[in-house]
C-alpha positions as CSV (number, residue, x, y, z in Angstrom):
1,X,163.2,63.7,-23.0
2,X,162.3,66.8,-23.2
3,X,158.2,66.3,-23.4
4,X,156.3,69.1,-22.8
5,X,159.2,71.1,-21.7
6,X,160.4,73.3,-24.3
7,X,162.4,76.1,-24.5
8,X,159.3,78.1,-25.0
9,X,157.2,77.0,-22.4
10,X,159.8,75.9,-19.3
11,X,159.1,78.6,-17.8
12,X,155.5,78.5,-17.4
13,X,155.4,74.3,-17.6
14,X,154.2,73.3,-13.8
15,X,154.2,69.5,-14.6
16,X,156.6,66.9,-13.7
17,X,159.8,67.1,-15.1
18,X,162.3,64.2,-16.1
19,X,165.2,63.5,-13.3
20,X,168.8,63.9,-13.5
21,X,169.0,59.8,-14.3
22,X,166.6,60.3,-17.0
23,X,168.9,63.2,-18.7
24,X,171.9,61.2,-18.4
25,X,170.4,58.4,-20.3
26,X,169.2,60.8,-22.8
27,X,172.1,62.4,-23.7
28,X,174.0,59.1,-23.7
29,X,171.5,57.4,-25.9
30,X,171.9,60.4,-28.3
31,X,175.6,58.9,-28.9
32,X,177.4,62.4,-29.5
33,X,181.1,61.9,-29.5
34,X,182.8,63.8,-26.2
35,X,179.1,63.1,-24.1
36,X,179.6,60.0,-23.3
37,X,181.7,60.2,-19.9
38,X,183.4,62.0,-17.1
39,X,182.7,65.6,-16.6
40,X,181.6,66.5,-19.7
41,X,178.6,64.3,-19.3
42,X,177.4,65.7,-15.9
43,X,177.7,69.1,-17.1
44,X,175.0,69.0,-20.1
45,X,173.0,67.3,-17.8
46,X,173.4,70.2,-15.3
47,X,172.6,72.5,-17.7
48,X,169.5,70.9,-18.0
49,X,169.1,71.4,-14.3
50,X,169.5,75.0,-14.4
51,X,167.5,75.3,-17.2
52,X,164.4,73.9,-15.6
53,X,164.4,71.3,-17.7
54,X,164.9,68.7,-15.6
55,X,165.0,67.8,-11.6
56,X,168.4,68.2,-9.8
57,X,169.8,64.6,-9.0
58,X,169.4,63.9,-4.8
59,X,172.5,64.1,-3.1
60,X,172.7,60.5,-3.2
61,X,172.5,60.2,-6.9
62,X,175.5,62.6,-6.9
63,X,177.5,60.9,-4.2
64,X,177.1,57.9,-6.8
65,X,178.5,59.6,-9.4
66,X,181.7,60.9,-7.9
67,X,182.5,57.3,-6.7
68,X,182.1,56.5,-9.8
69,X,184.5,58.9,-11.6
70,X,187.0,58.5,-9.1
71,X,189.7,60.3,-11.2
72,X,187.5,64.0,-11.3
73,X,188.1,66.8,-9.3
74,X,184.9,66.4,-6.2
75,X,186.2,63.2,-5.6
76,X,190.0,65.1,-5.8
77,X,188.4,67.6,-3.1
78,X,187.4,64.8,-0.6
79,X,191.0,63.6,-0.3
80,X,192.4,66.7,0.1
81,X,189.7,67.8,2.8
82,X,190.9,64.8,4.7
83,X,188.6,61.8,3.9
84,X,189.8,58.4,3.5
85,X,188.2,56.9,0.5
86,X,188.7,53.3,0.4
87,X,185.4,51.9,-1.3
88,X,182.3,52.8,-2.7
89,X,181.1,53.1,0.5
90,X,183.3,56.1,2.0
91,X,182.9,58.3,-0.8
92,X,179.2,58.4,-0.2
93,X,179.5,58.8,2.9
94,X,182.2,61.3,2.6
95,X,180.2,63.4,0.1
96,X,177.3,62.7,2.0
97,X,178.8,64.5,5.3
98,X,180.1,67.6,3.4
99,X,176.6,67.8,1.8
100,X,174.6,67.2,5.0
101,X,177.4,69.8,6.9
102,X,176.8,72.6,4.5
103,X,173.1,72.4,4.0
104,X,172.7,72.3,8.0
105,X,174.8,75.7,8.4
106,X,174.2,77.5,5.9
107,X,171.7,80.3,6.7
108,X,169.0,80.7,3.9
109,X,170.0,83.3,2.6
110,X,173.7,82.0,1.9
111,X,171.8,79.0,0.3
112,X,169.8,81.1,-2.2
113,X,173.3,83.4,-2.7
114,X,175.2,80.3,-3.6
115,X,172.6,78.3,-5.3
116,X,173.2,75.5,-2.8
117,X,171.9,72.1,-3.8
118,X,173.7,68.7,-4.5
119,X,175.0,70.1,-7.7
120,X,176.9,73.2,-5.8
121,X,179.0,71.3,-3.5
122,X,180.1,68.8,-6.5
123,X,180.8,71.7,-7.9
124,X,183.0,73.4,-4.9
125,X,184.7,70.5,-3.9
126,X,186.0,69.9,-7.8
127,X,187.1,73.4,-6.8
128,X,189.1,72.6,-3.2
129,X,192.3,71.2,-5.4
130,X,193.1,74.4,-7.5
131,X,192.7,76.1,-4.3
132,X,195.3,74.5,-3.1
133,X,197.7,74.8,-5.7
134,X,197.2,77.9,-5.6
135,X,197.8,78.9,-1.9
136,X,200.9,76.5,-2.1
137,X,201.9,79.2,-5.3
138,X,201.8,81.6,-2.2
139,X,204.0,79.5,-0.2
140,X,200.6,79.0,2.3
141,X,199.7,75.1,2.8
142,X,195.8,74.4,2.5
143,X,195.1,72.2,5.6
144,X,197.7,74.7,8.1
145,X,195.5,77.5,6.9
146,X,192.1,75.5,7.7
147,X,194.0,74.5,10.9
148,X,194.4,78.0,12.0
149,X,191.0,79.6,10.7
150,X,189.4,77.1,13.0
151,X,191.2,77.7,15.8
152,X,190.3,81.3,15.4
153,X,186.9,80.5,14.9
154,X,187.1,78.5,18.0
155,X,183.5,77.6,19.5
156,X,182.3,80.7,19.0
157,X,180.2,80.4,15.5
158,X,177.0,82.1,14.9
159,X,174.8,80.6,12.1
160,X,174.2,83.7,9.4
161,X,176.5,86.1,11.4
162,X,178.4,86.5,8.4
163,X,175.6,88.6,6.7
164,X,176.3,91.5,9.0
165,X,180.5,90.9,9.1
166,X,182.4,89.9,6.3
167,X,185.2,88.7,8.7
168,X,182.9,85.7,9.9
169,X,182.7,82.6,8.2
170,X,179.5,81.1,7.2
171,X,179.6,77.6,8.6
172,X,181.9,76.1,11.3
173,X,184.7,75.0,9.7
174,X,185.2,71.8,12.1
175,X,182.8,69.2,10.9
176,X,180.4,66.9,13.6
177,X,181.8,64.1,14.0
178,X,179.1,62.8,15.4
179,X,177.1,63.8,12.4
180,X,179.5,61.8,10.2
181,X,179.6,58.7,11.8
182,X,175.4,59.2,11.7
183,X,175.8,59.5,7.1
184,X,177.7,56.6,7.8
185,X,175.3,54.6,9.9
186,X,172.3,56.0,8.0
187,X,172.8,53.0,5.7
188,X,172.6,55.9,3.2
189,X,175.5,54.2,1.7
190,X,173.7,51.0,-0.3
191,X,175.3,50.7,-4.1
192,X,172.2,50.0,-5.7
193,X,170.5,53.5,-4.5
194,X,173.4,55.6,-6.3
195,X,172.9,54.9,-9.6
196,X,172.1,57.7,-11.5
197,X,172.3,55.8,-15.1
């Protein structure tokens, strides 16, 4: 697995690297006890990610994975964004839109902030449901809250403006819908092109 790449030299090794598929099959070929599913799983092989170790999965491969651990918290975060998820099918794509929403509006400089990449927004929407509990703690419901920060927001967005005032949010908070029905089309959605082990 790990090849050339050592802890030593991963820093200065310029050759290819092993993907995210390739980890995963690694660490479940290695048979340890507590690596062998759900979220513990993805998160070695992250590690490996930021390590430099090995490539990040494409967004597709990630899509995949939350369909197919439909009882974790990204896939969680999709339902309570709104998403209908009846299939295979509609979790890609659903992941696919918040993916393809984010990395469109986010300025550069947000990106490199938040680390954005397919792993990030796995990671923020198994974040969207403890969010939620604990607005509802404060007696606040997620989705009115959304409701009324995008009608403030209005029409009246500015890519990046948010660098220069905290107040501003950093992408439109009212996704495409023209966009999504385009993931959707995109035939982005094919089983066989998910499968990240």
């Amino acid at each position: 697995m790990l090849g050339l790449v050592t802890w030593q030299t991963r820093i200065l090794y310029n050759g290819e690297k092993n993907s995210s598929a390739s980890a995963l099959r690694f660490i479940l070929d290695l048979k340890v006890l507590g690596f062998q599913t759900g979220l513990t799983l993805l998160q070695f092989a992250n590690n490996l990610v930021f390590l430099g170790i090995c490539e990040a999965p494409a967004a597709e491969e990630v899509a995949g994975w939350i369909a197919s651990n439909s009882t974790l918290g990204a896939y969680n975060g999709l339902l309570r964004l709104g998403f209908s998820l009846m299939g295979y099918a509609s979790i890609v794509a659903a992941y696919m839109s918040v993916y393809d929403h984010l990395e469109r509006n986010l300025s550069e400089d947000d990106k490199k902030c938040l680390g954005f990449g397919t792993l990030f927004v796995e990671h923020l929407l198994c974040k969207v449901g403890r969010w939620e509990y604990r607005l509802r703690l404060q007696h606040h419901e997620f989705l009115d809250m959304a409701q009324e920060a995008t009608r403030v927001q209005g029409n009246h967005w500015i890519k990046g403006a948010n660098s220069k005032d905290y107040l501003a949010f950093p992408i439109p908070l009212q996704a495409d819908r023209s966009r999504i029905q385009a993931t959707i089309d995109s035939g982005m959605v094919s089983r066989q092109s998910f499968r990240m082990f």
